[in-house]
C-alpha positions as a Python dict, from the first residue, in 0.01 Angstrom:
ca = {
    (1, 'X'): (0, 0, 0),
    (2, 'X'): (41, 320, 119),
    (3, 'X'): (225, 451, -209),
    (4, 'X'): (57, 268, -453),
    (5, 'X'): (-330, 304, -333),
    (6, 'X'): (-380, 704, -435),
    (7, 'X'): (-263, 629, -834),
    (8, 'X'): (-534, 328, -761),
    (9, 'X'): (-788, 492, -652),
    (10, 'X'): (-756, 766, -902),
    (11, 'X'): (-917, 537, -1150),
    (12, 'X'): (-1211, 531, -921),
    (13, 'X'): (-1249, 927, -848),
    (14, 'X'): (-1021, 1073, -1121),
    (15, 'X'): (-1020, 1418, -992),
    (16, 'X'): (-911, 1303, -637),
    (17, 'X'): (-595, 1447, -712),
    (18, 'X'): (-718, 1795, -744),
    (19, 'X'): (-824, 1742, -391),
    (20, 'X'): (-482, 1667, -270),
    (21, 'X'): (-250, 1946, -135),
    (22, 'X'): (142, 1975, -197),
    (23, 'X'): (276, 1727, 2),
    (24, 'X'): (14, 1467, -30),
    (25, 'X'): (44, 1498, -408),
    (26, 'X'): (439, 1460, -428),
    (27, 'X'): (554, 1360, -81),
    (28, 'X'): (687, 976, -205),
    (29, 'X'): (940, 1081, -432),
    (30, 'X'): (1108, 1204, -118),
    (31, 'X'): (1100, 859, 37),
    (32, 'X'): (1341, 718, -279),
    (33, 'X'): (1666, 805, -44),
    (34, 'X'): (1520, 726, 333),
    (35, 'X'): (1688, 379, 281),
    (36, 'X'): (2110, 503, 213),
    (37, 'X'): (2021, 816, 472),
    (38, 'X'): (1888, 510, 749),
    (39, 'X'): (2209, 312, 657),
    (40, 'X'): (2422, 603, 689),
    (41, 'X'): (2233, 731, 1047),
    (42, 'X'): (2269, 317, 1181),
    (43, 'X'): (2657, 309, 1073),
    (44, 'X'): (2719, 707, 1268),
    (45, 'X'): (2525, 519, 1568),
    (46, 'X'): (2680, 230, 1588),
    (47, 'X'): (3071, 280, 1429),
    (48, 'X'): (3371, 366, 1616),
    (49, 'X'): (3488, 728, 1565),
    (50, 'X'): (3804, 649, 1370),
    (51, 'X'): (3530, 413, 1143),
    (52, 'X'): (3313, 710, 1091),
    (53, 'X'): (3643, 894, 1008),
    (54, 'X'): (3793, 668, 737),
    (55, 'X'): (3424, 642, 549),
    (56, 'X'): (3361, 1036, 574),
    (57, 'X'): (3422, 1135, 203),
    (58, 'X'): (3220, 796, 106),
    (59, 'X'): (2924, 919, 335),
    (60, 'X'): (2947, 1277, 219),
    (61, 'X'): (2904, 1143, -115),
    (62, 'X'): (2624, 915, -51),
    (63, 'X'): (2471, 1200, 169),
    (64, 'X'): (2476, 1445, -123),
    (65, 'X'): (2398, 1179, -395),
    (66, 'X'): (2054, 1106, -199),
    (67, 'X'): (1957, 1494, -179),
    (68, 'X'): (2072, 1487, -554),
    (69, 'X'): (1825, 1151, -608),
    (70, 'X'): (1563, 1297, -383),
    (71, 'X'): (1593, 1649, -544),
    (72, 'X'): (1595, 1574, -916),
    (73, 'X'): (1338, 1332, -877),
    (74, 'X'): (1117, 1539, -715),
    (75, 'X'): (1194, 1804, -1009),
    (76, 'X'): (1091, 1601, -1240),
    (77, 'X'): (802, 1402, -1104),
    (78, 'X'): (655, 1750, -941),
    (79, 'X'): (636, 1830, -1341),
    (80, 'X'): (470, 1535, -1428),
    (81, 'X'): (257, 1535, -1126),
    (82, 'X'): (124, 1880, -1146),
    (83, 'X'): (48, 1867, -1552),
    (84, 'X'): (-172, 1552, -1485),
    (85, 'X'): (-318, 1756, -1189),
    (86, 'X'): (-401, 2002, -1457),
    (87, 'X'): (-536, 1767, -1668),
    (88, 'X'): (-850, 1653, -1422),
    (89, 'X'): (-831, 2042, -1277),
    (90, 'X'): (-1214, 2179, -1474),
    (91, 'X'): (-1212, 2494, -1308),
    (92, 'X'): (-992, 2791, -1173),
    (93, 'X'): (-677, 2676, -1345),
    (94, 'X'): (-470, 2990, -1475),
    (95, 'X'): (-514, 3109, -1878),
    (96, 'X'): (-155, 2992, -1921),
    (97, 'X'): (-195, 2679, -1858),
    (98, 'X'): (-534, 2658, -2027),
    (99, 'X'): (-310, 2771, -2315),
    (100, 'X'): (-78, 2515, -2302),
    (101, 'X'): (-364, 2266, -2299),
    (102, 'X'): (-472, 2389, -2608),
    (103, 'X'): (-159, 2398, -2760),
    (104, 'X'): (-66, 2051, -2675),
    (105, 'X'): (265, 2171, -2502),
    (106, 'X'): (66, 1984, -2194),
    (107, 'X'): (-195, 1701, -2177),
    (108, 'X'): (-515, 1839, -2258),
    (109, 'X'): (-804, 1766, -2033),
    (110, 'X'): (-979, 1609, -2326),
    (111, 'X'): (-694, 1371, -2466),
    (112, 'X'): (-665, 1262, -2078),
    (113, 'X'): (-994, 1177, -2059),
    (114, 'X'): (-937, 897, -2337),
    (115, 'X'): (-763, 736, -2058),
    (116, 'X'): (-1013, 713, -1824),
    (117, 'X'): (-1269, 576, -1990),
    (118, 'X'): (-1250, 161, -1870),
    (119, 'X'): (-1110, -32, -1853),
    (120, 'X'): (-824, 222, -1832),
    (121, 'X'): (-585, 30, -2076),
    (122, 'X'): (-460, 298, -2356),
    (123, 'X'): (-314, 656, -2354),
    (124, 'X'): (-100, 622, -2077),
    (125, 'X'): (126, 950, -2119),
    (126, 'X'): (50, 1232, -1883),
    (127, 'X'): (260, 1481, -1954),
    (128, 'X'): (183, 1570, -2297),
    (129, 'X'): (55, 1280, -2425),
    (130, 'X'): (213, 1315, -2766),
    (131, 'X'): (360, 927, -2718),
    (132, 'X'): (-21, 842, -2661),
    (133, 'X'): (-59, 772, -2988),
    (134, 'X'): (264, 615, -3148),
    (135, 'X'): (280, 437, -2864),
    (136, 'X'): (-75, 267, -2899),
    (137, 'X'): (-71, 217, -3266),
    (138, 'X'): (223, 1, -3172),
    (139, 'X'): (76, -193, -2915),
    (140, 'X'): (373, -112, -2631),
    (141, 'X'): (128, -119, -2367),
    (142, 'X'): (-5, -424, -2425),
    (143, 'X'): (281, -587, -2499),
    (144, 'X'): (468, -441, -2180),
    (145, 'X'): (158, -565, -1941),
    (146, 'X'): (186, -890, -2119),
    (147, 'X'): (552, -919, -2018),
    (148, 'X'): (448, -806, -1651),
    (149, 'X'): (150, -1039, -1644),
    (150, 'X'): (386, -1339, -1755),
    (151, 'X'): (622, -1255, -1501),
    (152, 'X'): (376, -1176, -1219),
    (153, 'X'): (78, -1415, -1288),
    (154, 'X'): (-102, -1084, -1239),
    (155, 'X'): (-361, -949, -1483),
    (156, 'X'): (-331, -555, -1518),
    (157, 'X'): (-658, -380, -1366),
    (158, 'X'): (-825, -664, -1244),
    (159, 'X'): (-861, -548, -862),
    (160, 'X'): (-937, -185, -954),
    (161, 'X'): (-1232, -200, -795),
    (162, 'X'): (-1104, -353, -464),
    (163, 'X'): (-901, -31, -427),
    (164, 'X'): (-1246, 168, -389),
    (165, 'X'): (-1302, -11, -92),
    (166, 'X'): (-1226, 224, 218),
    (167, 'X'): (-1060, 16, 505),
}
């Protein structure tokens, strides 16, 4: 719950995440590799030296594939993550960006706010949100949450509210 209730709650205070500093904001992409680095710490802990020995180019590469995992990820989620900052950001952002809002090169505060109108079911793009769109007029949304509701038995956005709820 932990990971998923800030994007929940965001529906509820959409510029929450303006209130959110670095870490707070991007610290979960980080978590993607915790599971092979725990493996890895448990077999160093618990193997025999000449073990730990004949697996050290296998756990080198693991090592350095979950930095690469953790790393690129982070690259390109902090990009995501900071544009749709931007786009719920009304004041002090720098002209640059306020720029690239206006050209479109990033989502717009204006074309965002399309999404967060309820029930929060259409322009789901928040980087540029040029797919917006395209991707609406073809009704891949909708169709996609109908394949996850079929699956799940869950109906998208139907506990949104819950999430408001402070434990």
């Amino acid at each position: 719950q932990a990971f998923i209730r800030p994007f929940r709650e965001h529906h509820i205070d959409p510029t929450s995440i303006t209130r959110h500093d670095f870490i707070e904001t991007n610290g979960d992409n980080f978590m993607v590799p915790i599971p092979v680095l725990a493996a890895m710490a448990w077999g160093f802990a618990s193997w025999r030296p000449q073990d730990i020995l004949a697996r050290y180019h296998w756990n080198c590469f693991l090592f350095l594939l979950a930095l690469f995992v953790a790393f690129t990820n982070q690259a390109a989620t902090l990009c995501a993550v900071q544009i749709h900052k931007w786009s719920h950001t009304y004041f002090g952002l720098p002209r640059w960006v306020t720029l690239l809002q206006a050209w479109h090169v990033v989502l717009p505060r204006q074309h965002h706010r399309i999404h967060h109108v309820a029930p929060h079911e259409t322009y789901f793009c928040i980087t540029t949100g040029w797919l917006n769109y395209p991707l609406e007029k073809l009704r891949f949304w909708a169709a996609l949450e109908g394949v996850i509701s079929a699956l799940t038995g869950c109906r998208p956005r139907s506990d949104d509210l819950r999430w408001a709820q402070k434990k």
